[in-house]
N, C-alpha and C positions, 0 to 999 in steps of 0.2 A: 471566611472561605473554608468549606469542608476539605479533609484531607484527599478525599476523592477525587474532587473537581481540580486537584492541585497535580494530580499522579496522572503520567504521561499515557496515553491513548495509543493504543498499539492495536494493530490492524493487519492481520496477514489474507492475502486473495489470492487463489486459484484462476487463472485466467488463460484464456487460449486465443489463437492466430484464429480469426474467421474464415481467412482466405488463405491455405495453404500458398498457394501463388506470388501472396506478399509477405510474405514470413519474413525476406531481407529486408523489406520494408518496414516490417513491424518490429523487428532488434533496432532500426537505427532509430525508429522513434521511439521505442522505450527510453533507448539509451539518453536522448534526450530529454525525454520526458523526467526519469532517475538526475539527470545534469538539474535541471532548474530544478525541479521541488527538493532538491537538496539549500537551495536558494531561500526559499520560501520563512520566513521570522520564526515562524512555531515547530516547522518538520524539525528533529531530532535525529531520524534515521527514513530513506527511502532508500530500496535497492532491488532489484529484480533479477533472477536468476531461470533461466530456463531448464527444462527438466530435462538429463541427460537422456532418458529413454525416451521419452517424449517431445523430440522435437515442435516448436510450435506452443507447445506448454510453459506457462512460466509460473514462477512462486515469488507474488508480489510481499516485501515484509515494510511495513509502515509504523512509523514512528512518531507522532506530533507529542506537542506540550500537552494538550489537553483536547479534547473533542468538538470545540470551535474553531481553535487548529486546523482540525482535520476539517469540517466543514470549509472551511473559508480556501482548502487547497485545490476545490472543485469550483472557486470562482477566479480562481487565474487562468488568466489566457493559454499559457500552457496547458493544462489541463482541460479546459476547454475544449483546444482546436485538438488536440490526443482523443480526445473522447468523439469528436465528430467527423472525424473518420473513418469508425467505425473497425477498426485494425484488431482489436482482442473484444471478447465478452469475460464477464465474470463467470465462474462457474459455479463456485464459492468464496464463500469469508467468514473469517472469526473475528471476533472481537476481543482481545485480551484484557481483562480486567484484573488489577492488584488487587491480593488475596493476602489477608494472612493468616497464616495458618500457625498452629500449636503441634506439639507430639502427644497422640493418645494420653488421657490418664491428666493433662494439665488445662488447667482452666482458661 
C-alpha cells in the first residue's frame, strides 16, 4: 500500500440553503446529518458550521480514512435521504491532499 492511499482524505465544501424558507429545516438536518456520519467506520472528522455573515451558508469540513471512505459515505442512508431533499447545493470544494514539503535551499 502506497503512503498516499494510506493518508486521510480531507474535503472541505462550500454549500448553501436552497430555500431560504427552510433554512430551520436545513440546521436540523445537518445537525443530523454531522450526528450519523460521525458514526460511519472510516469518517475521522465531519462538522458543519454556518457562516456568521451569511446566514444559510455553511462550511462543510470532512474528514475520512482514506477516499473510499469518503465514497462509501454517499451510500448510507443518511446521506442519501440528506441529499434527496434537496435542502443545500454545493457551491464549492477542495480536496486536501498531504504534502510534503522542504525549506528552500534542501533537497
Amino acid at each position: 500500500m502506497s503512503s498516499e492511499s494510506a493518508s486521510p482524505y480531507e474535503v472541505t465544501a462550500r454549500i448553501r440553503c436552497t430555500d431560504p424558507a427552510r433554512a430551520t429545516e436545513t440546521r436540523t438536518a445537518l445537525d443530523v446529518l454531522v450526528r450519523k456520519t460521525r458514526t460511519e467506520p472510516g469518517c475521522l472528522e465531519f462538522s458543519a458550521h454556518e457562516e456568521a455573515e451569511a446566514p444559510g451558508e455553511f462550511l462543510l469540513w470532512e474528514v475520512f480514512a482514506d477516499e473510499a471512505a469518503f465514497r462509501e459515505h454517499f451510500d448510507h442512508e443518511h446521506t442519501r435521504s440528506y441529499v434527496a431533499r434537496g435542502l443545500t447545493e454545493v457551491v464549492e470544494h477542495w480536496v486536501t491532499r498531504p504534502v510534503t514539503a522542504t525549506r528552500p535551499g534542501q533537497a
